[in-house]
gemmi code that builds the backbone of each chain (N, CA, C; Angstrom):
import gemmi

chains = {
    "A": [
        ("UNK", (0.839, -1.197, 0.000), (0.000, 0.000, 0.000), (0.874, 1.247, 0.000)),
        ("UNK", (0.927, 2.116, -0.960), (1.378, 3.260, -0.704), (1.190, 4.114, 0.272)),
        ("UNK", (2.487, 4.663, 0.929), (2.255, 6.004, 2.360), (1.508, 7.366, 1.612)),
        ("UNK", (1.569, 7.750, 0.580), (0.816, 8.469, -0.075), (-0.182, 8.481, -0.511)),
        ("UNK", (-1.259, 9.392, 0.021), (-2.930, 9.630, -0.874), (-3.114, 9.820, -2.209)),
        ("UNK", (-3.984, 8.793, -2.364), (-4.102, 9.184, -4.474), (-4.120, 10.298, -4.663)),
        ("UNK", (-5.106, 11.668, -3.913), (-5.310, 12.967, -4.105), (-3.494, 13.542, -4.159)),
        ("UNK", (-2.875, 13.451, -2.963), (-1.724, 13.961, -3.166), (-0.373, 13.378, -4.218)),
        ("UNK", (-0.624, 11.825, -4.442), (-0.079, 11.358, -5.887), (-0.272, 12.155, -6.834)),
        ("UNK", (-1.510, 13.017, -7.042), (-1.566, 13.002, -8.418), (-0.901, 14.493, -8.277)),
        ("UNK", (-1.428, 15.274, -7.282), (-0.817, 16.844, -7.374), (0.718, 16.730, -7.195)),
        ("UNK", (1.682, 15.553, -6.566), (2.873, 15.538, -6.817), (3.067, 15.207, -8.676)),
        ("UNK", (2.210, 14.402, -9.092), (2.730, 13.919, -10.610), (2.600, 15.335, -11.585)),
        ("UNK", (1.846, 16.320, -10.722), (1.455, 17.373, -11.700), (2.838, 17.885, -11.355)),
        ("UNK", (3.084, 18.439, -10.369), (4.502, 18.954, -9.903), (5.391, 18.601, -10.425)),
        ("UNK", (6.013, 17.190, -9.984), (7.014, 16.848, -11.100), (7.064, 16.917, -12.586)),
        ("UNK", (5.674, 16.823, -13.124), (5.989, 17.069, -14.385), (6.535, 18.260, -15.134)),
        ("UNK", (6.659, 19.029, -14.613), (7.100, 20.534, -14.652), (8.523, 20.361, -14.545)),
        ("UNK", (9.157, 19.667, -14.407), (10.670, 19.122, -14.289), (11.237, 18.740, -15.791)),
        ("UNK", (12.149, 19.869, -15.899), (13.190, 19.693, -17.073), (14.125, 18.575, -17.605)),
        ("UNK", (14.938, 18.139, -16.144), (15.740, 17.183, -16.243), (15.608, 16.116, -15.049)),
        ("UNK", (16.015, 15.174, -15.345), (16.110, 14.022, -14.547), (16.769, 14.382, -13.135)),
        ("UNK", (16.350, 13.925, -12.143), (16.821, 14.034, -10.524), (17.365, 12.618, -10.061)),
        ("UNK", (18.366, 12.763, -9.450), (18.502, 11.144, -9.151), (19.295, 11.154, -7.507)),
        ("UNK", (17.938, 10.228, -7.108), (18.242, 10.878, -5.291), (19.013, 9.534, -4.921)),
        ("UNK", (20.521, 9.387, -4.183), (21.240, 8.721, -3.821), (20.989, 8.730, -2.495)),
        ("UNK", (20.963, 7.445, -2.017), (19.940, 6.651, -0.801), (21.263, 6.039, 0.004)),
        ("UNK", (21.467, 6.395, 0.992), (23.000, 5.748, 1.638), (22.127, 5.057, 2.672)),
        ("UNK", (22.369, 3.694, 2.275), (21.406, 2.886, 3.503), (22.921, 1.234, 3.987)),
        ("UNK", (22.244, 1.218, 5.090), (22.874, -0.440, 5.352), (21.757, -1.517, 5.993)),
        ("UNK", (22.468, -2.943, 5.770), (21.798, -3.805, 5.911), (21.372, -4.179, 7.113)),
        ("UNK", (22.339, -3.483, 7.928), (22.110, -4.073, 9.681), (22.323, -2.741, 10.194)),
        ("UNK", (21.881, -2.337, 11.594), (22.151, -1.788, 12.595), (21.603, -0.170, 11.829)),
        ("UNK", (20.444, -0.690, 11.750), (20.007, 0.867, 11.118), (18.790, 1.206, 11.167)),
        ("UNK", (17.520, 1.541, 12.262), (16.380, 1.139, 12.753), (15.816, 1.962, 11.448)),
        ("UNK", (15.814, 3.110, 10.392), (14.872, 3.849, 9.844), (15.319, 3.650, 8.615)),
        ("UNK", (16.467, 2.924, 8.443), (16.625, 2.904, 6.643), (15.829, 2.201, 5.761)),
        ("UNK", (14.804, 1.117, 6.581), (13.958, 0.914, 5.793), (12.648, 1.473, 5.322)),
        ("UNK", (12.355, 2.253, 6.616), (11.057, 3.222, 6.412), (11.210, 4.021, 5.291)),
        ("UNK", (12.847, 4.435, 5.409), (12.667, 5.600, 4.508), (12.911, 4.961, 3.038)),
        ("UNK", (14.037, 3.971, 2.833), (13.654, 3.194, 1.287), (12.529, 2.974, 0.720)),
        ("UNK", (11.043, 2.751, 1.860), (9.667, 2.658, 0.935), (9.090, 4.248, 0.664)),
        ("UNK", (9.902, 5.054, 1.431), (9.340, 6.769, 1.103), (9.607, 6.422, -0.028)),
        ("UNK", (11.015, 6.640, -0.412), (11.694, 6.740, -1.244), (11.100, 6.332, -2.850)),
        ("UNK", (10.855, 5.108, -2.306), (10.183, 4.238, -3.781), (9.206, 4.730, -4.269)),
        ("UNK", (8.535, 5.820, -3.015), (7.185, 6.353, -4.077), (7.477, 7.262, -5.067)),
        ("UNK", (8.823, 7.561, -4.936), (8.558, 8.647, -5.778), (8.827, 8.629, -7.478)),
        ("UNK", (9.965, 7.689, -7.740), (9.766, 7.124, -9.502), (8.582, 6.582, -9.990)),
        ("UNK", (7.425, 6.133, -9.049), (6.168, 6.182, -10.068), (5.563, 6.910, -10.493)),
        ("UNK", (5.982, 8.322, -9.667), (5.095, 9.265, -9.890), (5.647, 10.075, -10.846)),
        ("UNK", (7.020, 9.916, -11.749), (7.621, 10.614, -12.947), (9.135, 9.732, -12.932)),
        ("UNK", (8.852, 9.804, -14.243), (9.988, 9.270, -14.849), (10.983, 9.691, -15.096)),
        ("UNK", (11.077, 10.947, -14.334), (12.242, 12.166, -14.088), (13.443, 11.880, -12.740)),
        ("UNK", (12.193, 10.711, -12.144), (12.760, 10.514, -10.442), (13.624, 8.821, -10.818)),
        ("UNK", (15.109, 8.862, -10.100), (15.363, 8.170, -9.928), (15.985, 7.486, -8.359)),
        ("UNK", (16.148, 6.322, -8.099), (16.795, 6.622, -6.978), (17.988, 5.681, -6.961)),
        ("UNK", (19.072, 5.915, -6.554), (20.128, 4.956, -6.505), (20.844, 4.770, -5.308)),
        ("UNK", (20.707, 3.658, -4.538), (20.999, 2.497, -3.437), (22.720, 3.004, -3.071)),
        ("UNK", (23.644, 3.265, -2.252), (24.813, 3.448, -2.076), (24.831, 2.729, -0.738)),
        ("UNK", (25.715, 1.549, -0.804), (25.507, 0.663, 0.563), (27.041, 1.574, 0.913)),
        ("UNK", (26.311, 1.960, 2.475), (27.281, 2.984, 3.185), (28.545, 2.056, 3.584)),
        ("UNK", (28.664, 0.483, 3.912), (29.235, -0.248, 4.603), (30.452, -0.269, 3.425)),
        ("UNK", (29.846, -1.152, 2.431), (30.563, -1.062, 1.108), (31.368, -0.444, 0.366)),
        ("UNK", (30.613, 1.050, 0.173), (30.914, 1.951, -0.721), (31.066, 3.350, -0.174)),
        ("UNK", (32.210, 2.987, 0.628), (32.939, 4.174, 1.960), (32.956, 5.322, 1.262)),
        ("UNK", (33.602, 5.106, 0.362), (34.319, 6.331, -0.807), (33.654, 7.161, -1.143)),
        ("UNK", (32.377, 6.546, -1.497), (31.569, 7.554, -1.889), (30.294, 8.149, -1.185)),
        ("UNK", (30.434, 7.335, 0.274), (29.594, 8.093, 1.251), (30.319, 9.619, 1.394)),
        ("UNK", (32.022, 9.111, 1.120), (32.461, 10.262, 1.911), (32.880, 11.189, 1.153)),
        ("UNK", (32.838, 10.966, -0.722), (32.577, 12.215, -1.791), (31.534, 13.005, -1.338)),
        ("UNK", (30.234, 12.807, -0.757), (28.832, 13.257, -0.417), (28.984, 13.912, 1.343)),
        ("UNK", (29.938, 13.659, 1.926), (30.243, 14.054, 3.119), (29.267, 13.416, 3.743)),
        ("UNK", (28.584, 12.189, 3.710), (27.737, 11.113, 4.542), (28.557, 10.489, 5.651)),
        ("UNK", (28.011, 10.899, 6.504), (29.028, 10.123, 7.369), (27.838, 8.867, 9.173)),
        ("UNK", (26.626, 8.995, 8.234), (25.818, 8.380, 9.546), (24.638, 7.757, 7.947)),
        ("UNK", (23.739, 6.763, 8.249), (22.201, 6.337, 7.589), (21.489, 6.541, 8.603)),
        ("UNK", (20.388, 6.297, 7.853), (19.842, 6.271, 6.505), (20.266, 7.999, 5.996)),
        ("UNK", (20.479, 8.424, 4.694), (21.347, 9.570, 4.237), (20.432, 9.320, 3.091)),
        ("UNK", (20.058, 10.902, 2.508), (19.568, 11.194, 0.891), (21.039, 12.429, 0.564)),
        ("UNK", (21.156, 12.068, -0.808), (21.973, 13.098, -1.213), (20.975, 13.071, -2.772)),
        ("UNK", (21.078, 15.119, -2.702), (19.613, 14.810, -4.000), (20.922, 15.604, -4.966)),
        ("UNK", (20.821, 14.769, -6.195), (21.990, 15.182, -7.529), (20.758, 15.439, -8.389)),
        ("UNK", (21.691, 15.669, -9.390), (20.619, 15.918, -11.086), (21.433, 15.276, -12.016)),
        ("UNK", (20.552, 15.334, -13.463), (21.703, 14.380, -14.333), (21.572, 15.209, -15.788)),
        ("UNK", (22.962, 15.423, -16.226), (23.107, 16.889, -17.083), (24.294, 15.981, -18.200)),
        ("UNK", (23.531, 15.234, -19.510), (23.810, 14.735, -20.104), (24.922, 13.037, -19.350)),
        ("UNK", (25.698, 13.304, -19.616), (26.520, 12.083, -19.026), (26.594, 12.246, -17.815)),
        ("UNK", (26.512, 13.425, -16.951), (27.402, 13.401, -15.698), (26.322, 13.897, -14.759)),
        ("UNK", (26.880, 13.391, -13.412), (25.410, 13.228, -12.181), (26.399, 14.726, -11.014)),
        ("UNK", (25.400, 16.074, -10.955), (25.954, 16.726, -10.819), (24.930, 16.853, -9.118)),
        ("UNK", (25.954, 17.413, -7.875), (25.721, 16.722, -6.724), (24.869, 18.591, -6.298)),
        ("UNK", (23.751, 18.443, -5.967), (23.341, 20.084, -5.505), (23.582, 20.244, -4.401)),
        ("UNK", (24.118, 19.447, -3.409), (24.414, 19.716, -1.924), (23.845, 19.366, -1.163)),
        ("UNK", (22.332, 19.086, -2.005), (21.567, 19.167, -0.727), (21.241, 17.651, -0.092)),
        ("UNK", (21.327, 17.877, 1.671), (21.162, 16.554, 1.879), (20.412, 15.930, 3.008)),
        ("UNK", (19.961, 15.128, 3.122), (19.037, 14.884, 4.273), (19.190, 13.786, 5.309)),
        ("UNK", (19.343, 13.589, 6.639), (19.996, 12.606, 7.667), (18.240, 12.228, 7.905)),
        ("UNK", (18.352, 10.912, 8.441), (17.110, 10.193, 8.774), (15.984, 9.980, 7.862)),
        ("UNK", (14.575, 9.997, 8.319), (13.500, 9.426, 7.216), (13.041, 11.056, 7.197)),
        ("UNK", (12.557, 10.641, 5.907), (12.162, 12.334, 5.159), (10.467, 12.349, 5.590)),
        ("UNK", (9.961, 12.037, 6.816), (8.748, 11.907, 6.932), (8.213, 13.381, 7.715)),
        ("UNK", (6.817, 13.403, 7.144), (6.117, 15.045, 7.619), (6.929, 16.414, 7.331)),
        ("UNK", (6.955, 16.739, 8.046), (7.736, 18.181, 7.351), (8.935, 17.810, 6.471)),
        ("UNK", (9.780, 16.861, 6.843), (11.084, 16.590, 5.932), (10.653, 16.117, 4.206)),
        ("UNK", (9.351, 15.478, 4.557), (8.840, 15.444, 3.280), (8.291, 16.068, 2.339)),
        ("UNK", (8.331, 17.269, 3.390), (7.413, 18.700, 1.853), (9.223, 18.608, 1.796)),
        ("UNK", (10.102, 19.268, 2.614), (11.263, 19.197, 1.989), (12.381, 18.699, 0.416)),
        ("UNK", (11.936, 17.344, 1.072), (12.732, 16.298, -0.106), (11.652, 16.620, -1.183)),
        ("UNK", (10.613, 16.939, -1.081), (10.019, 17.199, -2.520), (9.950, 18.090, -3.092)),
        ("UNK", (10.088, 19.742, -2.494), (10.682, 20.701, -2.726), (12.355, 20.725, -3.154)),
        ("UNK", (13.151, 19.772, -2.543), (14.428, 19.617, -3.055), (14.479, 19.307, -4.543)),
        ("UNK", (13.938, 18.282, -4.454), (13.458, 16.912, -5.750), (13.052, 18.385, -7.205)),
        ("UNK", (12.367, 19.178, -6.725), (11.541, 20.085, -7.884), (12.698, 21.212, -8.228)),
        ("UNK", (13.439, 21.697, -6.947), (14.410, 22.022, -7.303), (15.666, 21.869, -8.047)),
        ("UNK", (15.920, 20.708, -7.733), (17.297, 20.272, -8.892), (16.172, 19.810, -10.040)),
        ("UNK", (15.218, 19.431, -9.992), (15.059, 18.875, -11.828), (14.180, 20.097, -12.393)),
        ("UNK", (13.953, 21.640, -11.985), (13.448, 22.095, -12.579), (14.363, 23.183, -13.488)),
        ("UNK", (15.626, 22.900, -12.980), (17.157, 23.642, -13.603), (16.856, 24.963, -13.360)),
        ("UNK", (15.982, 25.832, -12.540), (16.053, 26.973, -12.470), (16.292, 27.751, -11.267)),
        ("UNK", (16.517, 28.916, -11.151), (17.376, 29.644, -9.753), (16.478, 29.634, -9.053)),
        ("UNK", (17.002, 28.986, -7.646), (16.567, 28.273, -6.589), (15.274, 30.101, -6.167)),
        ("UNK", (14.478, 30.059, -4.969), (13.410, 30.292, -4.719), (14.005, 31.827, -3.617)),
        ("UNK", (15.078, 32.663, -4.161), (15.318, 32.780, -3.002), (15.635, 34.671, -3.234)),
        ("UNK", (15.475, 35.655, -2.961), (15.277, 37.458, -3.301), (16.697, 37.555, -4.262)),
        ("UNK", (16.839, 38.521, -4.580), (17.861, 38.721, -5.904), (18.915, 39.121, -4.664)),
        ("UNK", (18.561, 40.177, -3.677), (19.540, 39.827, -1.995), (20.124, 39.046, -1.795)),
        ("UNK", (19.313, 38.222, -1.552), (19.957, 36.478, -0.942), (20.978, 36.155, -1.643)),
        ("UNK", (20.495, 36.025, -3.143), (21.434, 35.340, -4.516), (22.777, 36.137, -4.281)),
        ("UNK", (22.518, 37.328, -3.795), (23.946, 38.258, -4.123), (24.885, 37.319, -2.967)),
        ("UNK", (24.420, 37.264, -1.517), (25.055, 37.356, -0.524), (25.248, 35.394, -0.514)),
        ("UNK", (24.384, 34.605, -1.037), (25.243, 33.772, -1.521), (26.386, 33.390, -2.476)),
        ("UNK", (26.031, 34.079, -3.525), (26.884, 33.769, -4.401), (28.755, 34.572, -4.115)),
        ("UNK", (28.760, 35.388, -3.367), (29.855, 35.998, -2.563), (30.500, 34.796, -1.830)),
        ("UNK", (29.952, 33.734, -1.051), (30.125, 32.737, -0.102), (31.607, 32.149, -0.755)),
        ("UNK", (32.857, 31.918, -0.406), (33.738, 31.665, -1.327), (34.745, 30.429, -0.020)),
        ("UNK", (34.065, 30.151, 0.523), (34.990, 29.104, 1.525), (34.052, 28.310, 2.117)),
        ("UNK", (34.474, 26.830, 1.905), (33.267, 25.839, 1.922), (32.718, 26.154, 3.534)),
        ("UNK", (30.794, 26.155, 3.161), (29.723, 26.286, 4.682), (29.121, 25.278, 4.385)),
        ("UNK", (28.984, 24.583, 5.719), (28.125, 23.546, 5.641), (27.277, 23.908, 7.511)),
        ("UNK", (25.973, 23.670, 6.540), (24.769, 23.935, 7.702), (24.236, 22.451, 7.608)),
        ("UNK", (23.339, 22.329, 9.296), (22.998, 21.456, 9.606), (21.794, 22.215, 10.202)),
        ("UNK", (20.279, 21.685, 9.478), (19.131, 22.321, 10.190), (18.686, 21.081, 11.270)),
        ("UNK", (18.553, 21.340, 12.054), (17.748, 20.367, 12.471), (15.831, 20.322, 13.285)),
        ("UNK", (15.212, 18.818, 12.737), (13.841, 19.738, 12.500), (13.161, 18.224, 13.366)),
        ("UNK", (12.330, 17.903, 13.188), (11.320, 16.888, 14.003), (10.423, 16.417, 12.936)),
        ("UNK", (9.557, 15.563, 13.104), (8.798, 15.403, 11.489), (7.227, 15.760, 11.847)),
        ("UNK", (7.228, 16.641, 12.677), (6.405, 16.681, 13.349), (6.009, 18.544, 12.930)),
    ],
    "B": [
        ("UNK", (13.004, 24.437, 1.997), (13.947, 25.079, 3.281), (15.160, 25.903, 2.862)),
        ("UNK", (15.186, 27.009, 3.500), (16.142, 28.221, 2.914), (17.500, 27.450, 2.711)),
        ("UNK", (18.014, 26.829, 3.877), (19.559, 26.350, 4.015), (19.403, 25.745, 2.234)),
        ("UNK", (18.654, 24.817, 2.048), (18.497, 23.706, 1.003), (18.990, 24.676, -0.600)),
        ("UNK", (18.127, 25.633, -0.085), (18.225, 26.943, -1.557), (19.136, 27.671, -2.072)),
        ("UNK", (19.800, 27.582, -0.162), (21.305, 28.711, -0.282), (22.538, 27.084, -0.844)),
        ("UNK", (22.330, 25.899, -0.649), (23.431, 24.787, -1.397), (23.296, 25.190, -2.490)),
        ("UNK", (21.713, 24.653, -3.315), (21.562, 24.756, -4.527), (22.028, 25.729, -5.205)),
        ("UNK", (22.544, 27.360, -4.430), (22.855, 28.257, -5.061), (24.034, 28.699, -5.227)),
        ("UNK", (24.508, 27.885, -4.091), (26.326, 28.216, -4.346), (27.013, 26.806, -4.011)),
        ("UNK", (27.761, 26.325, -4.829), (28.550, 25.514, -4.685), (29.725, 25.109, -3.552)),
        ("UNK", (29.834, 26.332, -3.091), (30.474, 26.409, -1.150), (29.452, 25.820, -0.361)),
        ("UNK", (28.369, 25.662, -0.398), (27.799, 25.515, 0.640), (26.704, 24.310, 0.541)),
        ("UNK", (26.610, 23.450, 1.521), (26.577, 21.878, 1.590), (25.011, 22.074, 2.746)),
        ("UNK", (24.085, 21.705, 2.721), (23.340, 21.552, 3.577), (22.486, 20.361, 4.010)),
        ("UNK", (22.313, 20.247, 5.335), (21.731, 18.623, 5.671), (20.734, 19.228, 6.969)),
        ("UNK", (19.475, 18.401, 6.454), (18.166, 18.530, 6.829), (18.570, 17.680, 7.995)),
        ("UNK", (18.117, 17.591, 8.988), (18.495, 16.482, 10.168), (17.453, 16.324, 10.414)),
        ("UNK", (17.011, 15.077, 11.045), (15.802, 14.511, 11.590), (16.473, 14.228, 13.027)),
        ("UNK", (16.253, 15.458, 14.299), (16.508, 15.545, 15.168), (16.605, 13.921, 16.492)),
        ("UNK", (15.284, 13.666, 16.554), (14.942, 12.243, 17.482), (15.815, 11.266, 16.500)),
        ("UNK", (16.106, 11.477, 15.783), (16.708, 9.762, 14.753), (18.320, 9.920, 15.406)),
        ("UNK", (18.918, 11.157, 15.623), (20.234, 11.229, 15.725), (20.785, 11.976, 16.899)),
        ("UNK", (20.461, 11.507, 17.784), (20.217, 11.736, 19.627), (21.913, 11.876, 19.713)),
        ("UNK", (22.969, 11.447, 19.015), (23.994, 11.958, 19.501), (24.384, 13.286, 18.629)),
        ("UNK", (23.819, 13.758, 17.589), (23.971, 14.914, 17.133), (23.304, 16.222, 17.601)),
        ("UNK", (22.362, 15.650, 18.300), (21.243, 16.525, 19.014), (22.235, 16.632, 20.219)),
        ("UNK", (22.669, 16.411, 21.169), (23.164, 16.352, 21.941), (24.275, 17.359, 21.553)),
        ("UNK", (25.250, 16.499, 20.689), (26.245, 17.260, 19.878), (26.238, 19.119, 20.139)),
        ("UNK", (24.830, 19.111, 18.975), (25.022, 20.478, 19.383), (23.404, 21.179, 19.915)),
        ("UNK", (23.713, 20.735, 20.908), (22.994, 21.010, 22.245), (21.611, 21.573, 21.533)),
        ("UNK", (20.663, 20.484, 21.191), (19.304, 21.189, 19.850), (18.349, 20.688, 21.700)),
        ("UNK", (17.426, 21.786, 21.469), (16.458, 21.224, 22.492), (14.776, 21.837, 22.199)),
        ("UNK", (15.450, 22.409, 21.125), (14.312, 22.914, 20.210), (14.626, 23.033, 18.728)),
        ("UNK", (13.476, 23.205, 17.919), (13.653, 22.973, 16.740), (12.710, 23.913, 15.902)),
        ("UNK", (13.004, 24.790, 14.910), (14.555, 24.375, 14.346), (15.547, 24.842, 14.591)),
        ("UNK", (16.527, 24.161, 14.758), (17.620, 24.652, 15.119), (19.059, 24.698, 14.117)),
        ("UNK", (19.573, 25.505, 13.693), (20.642, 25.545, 12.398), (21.868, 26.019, 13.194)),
        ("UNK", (22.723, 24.890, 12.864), (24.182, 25.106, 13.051), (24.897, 25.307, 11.762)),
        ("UNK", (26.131, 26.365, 11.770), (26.886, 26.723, 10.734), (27.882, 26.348, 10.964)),
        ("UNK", (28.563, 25.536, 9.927), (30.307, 25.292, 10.275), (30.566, 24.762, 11.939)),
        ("UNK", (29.453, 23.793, 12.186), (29.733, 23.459, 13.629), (29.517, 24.013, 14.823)),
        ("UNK", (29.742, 25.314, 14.241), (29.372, 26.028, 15.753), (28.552, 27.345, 15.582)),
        ("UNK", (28.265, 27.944, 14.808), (27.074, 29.414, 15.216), (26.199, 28.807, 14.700)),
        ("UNK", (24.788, 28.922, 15.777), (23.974, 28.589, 16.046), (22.781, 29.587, 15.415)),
        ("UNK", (21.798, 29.218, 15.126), (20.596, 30.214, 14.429), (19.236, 28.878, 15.348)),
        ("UNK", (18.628, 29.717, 15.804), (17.288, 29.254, 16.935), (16.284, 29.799, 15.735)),
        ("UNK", (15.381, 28.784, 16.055), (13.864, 28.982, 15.366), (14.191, 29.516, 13.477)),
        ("UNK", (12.763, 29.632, 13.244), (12.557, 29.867, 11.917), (12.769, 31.189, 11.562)),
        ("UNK", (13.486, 32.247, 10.742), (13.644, 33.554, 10.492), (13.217, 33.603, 9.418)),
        ("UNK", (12.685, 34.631, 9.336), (12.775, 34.985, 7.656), (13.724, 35.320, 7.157)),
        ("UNK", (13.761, 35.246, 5.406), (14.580, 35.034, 4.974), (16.195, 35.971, 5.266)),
        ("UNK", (16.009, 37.339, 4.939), (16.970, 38.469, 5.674), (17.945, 38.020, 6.521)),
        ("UNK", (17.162, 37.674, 7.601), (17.638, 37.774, 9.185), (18.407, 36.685, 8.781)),
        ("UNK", (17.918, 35.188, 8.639), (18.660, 33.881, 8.277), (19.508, 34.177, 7.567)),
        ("UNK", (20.125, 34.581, 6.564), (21.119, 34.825, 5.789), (21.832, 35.740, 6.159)),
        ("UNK", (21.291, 37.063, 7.169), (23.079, 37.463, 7.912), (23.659, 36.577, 8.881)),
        ("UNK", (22.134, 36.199, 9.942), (23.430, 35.241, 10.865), (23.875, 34.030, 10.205)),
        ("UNK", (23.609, 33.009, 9.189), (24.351, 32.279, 8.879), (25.724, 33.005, 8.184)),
        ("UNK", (25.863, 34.035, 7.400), (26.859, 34.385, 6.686), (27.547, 35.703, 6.747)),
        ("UNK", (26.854, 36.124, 8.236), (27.773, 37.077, 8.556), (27.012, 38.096, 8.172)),
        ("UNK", (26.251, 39.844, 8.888), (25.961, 40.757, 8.264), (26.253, 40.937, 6.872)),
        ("UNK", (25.697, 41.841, 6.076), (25.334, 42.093, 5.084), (27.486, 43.120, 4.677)),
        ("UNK", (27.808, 42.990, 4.021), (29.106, 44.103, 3.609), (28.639, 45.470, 3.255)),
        ("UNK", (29.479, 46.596, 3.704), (28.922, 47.492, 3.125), (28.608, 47.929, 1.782)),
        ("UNK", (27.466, 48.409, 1.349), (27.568, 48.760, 0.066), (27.953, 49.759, -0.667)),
        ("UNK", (28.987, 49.609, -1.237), (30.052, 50.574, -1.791), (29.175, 52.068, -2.244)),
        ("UNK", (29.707, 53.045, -1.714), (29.086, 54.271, -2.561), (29.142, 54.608, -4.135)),
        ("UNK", (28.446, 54.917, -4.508), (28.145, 55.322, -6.224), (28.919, 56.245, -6.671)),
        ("UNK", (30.019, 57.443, -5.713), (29.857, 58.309, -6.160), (31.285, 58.604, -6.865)),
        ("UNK", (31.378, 58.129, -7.689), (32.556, 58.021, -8.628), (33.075, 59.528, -9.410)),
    ],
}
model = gemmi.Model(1)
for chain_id, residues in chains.items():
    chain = gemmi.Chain(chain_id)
    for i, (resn, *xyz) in enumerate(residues, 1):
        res = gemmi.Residue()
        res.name, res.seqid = resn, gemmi.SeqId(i, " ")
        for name, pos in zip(("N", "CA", "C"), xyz):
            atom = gemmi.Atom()
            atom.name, atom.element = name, gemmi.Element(name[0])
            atom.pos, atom.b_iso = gemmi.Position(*pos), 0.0
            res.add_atom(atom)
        chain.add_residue(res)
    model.add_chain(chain)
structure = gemmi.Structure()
structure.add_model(model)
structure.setup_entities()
């Protein structure tokens, strides 16, 4: 059974369809010792039915150290949301610790619309200035409840 | 979420949504006892939700002055 309402399936399929390019959300999960990586792998799955824009690709954290730690993953269940711009899978930063449930989930789907809609993120022509100045790597950590 | 908008917009900057109760030693870490709570670079702290303005000086520091015109 899907965690999602048909009513809200379909207003996400309208949403995504508005998406330029392909999104492809990298899922850092393991097999043991990980109480929410499975909750969030069935989030997860809902979302390539709902466009064929959405992909998701599996990165076993245990396994595939290297590239938890290209993504700066360093705990699961982990989303890292990329886009895909002819051959090459280009990483937007953005990233999410635990299950993307209730508020984290307007999130990841606001993320999701963001990288595949290829256009400048949501934010005053201000903001853009005083980010785009930013010239020495920041890394923020929000932290939120799903509640 | 703003942090999410300001990655997407500059390539310096890396952001991670946390799901507070899932990661009780990061919460701890940096002392979250409410939410939301945004840490920068580990340590400056931003409490509750701001609008947009306010959130973007304290994460990145007041605004620089803006140069005079008068050339």
């Amino acid at each position: 059974m899907s965690l999602i309402s048909p009513a809200d399936q379909e207003r996400l399929r309208e949403e995504f369809a508005k998406m330029t390019r392909p999104v492809r959300l990298l899922f850092f999960t393991q097999t043991l010792g990980c109480e929410t990586c499975h909750i969030t792998q069935q989030v997860l799955h809902e979302l390539p039915p709902l466009s064929d824009q959405i992909s998701i690709e599996e990165v076993n954290f245990v396994l595939e150290g290297d590239k938890a730690a290209q993504y700066g993953v360093d705990r699961v269940p982990a989303i890292a949301v990329a886009y895909v711009d002819g051959d090459e899978v280009k990483d937007t930063r953005i990233r999410f610790l635990g299950t993307p449930a209730g508020y984290e989930f307007i999130s990841l789907i606001r993320a999701v619309l963001l990288a595949g809609r290829g256009r400048p993120p949501d934010l005053s022509e201000a903001a853009l200035t005083r980010v785009a100045a930013v010239a020495t790597p920041t890394t923020m950590h929000v932290f939120t409840t799903p509640t | 979420m703003l942090a999410h908008e300001m990655a997407f917009a500059s390539s310096h900057i890396t952001a991670f949504a946390v799901e507070a109760t899932e990661f009780p030693d990061l919460a701890r870490r940096y002392r979250v006892s409410a939410v939301p709570k945004t840490i920068v670079n580990e340590e400056l702290e931003i409490l509750g939700a701001l609008p947009e303005p306010a959130f973007i000086d304290q994460a990145l520091g007041s605004a620089p002055p803006t140069p005079e015109s008068d050339e």
